[in-house]
N, C-alpha and C positions, 0 to 999 in steps of 0.2 A: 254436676257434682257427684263424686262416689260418696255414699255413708258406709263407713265401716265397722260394722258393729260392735267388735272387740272393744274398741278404742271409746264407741258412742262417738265420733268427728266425722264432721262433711267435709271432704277437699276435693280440690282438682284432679281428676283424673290422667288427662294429659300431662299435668305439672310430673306427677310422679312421675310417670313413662318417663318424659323428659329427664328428669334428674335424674332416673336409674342410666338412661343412655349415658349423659354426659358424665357424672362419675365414674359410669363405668371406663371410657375414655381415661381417667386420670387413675383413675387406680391402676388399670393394667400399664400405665404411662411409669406410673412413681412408684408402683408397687405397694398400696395402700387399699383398706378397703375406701377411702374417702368419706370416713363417716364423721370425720370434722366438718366435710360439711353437709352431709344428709342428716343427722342428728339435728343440727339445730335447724335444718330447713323446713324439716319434718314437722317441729316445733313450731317454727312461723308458720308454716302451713294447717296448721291446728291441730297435731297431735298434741296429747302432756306427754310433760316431757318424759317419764320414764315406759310410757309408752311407745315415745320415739326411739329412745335408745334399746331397747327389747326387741322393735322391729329392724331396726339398721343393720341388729345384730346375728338376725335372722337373714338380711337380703345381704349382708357382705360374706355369711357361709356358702350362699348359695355363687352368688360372681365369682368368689374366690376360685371357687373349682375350674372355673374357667379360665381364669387369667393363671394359676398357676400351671396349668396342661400346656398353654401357648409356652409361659416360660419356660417350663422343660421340654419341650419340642426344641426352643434356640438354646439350648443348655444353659440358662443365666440362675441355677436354682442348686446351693448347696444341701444336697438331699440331707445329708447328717446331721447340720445347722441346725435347719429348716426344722426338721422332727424337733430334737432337743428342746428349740425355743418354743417350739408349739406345745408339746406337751407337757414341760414346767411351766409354761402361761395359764397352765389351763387354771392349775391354785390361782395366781394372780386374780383371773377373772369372777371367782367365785367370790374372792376377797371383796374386787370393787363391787359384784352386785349389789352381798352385805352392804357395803356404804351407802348402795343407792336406794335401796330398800329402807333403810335408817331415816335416810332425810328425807325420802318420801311422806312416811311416819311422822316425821317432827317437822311438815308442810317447807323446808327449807331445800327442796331440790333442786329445784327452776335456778334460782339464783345463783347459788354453788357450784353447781354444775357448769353455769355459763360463765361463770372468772375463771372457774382453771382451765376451759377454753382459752379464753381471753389470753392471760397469763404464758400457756405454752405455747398460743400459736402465734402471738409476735415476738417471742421466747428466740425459741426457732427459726423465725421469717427472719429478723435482724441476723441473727451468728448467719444463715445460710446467705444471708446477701451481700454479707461484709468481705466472707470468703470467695464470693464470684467476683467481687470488686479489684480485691487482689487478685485473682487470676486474670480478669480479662486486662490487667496491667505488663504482663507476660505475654511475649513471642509466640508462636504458635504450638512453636517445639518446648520452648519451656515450659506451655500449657500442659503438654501431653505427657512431659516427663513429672511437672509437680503433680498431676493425677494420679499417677502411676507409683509415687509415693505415699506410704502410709503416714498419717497425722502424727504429731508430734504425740498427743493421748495414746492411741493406737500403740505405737514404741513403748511406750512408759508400761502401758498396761501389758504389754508381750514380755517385759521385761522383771513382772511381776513375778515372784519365786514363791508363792503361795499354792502348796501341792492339795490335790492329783492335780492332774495336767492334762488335756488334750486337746488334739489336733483336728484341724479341717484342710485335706489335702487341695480339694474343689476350689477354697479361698487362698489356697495358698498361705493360712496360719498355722501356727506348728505354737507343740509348746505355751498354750495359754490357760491360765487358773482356771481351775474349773467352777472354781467359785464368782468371777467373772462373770460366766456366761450366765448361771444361777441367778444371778442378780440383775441382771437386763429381760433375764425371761418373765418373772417373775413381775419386775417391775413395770417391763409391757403389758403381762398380762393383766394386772391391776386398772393399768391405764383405760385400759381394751373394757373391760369389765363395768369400769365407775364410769369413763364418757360414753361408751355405747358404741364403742370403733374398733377397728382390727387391730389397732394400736400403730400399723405400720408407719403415720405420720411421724411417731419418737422410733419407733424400732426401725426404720431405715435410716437417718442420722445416728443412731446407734451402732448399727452395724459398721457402717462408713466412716464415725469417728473414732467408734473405740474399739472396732476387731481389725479396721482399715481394708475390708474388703471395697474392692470397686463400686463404682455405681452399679452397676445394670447388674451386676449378683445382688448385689444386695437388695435391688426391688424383687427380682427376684425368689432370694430364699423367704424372706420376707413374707409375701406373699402365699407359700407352703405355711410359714407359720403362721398367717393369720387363718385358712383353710381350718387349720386345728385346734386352735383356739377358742374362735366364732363358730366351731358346729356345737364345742362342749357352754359357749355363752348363748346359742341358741336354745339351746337345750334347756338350760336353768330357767333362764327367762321364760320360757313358754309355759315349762312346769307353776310358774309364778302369775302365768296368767296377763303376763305383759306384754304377746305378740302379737300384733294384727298382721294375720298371714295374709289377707286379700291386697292389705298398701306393700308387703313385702314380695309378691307375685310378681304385682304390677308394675315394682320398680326393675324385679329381676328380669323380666320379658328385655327393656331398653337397655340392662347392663351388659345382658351375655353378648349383644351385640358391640356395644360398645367397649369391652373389656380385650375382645379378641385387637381391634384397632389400636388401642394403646399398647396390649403387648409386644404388637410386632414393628410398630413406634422405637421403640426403646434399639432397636438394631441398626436404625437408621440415623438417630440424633446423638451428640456427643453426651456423656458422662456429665459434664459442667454445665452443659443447659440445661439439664435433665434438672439438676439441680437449682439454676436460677427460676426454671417455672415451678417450680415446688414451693419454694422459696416464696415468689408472689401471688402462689396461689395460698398460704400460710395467712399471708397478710389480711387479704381482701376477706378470708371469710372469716377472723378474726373481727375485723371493722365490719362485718355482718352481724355478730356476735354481739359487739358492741350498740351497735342501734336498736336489738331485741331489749337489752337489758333497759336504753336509757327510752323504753314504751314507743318505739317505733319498726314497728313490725313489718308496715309494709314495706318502707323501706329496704329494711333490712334483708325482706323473702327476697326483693329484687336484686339486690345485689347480690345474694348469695346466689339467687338462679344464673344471672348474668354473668359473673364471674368462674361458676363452671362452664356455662356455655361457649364462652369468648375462650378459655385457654381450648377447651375439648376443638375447636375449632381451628387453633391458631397448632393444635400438635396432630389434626388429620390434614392440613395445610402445606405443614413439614414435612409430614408422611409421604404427601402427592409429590411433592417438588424433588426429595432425597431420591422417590425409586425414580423419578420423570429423567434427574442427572444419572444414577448408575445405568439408566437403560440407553442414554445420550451417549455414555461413554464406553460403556461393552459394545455399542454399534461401530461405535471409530473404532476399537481394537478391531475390530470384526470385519473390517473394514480394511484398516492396515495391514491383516494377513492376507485376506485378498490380493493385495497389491505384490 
């Protein structure tokens, strides 16, 4: 067992390593810091909870740096965006600490905390599985051509006449309210702030349903914005006295390694799986979520550990198979020129 003093909690030490690797894996995967589910794992693993979220928010500054270096190495990172969201999130996140700090106060965090968990991530898990359903109803080519169009929101909101205005060349948006983006940054960083996460689990469905950038930008820029966000949420929290930097090391050691893996994931898996594992991974640590609340904890640590470890597995899986075929098939080109 580690004691961590900050906190006063004994945990697992491997557990952390563990979880830092395998989040790491999804975050660089989805473009998220993952801290829907290191927050409450944290939690079942016996931090309080707003010691958990103060530390998450401290190890997804740190992984960030690294999954977003990988994204800008394969260019999937609207540098412009990216800043923008990040540093109007940074209010948001000052806002949620506020909140969190409040109900810490009036003994009513724990609970609150875990319903609007609850709440957005089968929110989210349902719209993103509804929309894989219809696609994988779709041809191969219609797949690739409905992807390649922007959401019916996305339209609505470009077609918003609400000035000033600007553009993202990178994403290929032009022309959209500035007031818009104002409103998504902000209300990420709130997100990011009150649950203890990079926010990327709303701000990547955000970006993809209402600016209608692609997937793989959009984990992405994402990803730059959580960078900036969670240094300026590491920062308050720690001022606050709520960060146990030794459980936040410890997970970052497993993530940096992990984070590089799912980055370079995301180049080899299509746009729409990207999204149906997000999607099921939304769900399960939701009904993780849910077993904390109804006083089932070990339960719940296990699913929640399991459920990162089985996708983080099933998307370095992917990984091995996608470059095993491109290296199968540059051989026969390579091959056919010979001849």
């Amino acid at each position: 067992m580690l004691h961590l003093p900050i906190a006063n909690a004994d945990v697992n030490g491997w557990a952390l390593l563990f979880l830092g690797f395998f989040v790491g894996v999804l975050g660089g995967f989805f473009g998220i810091g993952g801290a829907f589910i290191v927050t409450p794992a944290l939690n079942i693993l016996g931090f309080p909870m707003v010691f958990a979220i103060g530390t998450d928010i401290a190890h997804i500054f740190g992984k960030s740096i690294v999954a977003t270096f990988k994204h800008l190495m394969l260019r999937h990172v609207d540098i412009k965006l990216g800043l923008i969201m990040g540093l109007l999130g940074m209010y948001g996140v000052s806002l949620g600490k506020k909140s969190v700090l409040y109900l810490e106060k009036i003994g009513q965090i724990g609970p609150i905390v875990r319903l609007v968990y609850i709440v957005l991530l089968f929110a989210l898990g349902f719209f993103m599985i509804k929309e894989y359903l219809f696609y994988s109803r779709l041809s191969e080519q219609q797949q690739i051509e409905a992807e390649a169009k922007r959401s019916k929101l996305a339209n609505w909101i470009q077609n918003l006449r609400i000035g000033p205005f600007i553009s993202f060349p990178t994403s290929n948006v032009y022309g959209i309210s500035l007031w818009v983006v104002v409103f998504l940054s902000v209300t990420s960083g709130f997100i990011s702030g009150f649950l203890g996460v990079g926010g990327g689990f709303v701000r990547v469905p955000m970006l993809i349903y209402f600016l209608g950038l692609p997937t793989v930008m959009a984990v992405g820029t994402d990803l730059l914005a959580i960078l900036i966000t969670n240094s300026w949420g590491a920062y308050i929290y720690a001022l606050a006295g709520k960060v146990e930097i030794m459980g936040a090391i410890v997970m970052l050691v497993g993530a940096a390694i992990g984070a590089q893996i799912g980055s370079v994931a995301t180049a080899y898996i299509k746009g729409m799986k990207i999204r149906l594992y997000f999607s099921i991974t939304l769900m399960l640590a939701g009904t993780a979520v849910i077993f904390k609340q109804l006083l089932m904890p070990t339960l719940a640590a296990y699913l929640m550990l399991s459920t990162a470890a089985i996708l983080s597995g099933v998307i370095i899986f992917m990984l091995v198979q996608s470059v095993k075929a491109k290296g199968i098939k540059q051989d026969n080109i390579n091959q056919y020129h010979r001849i």
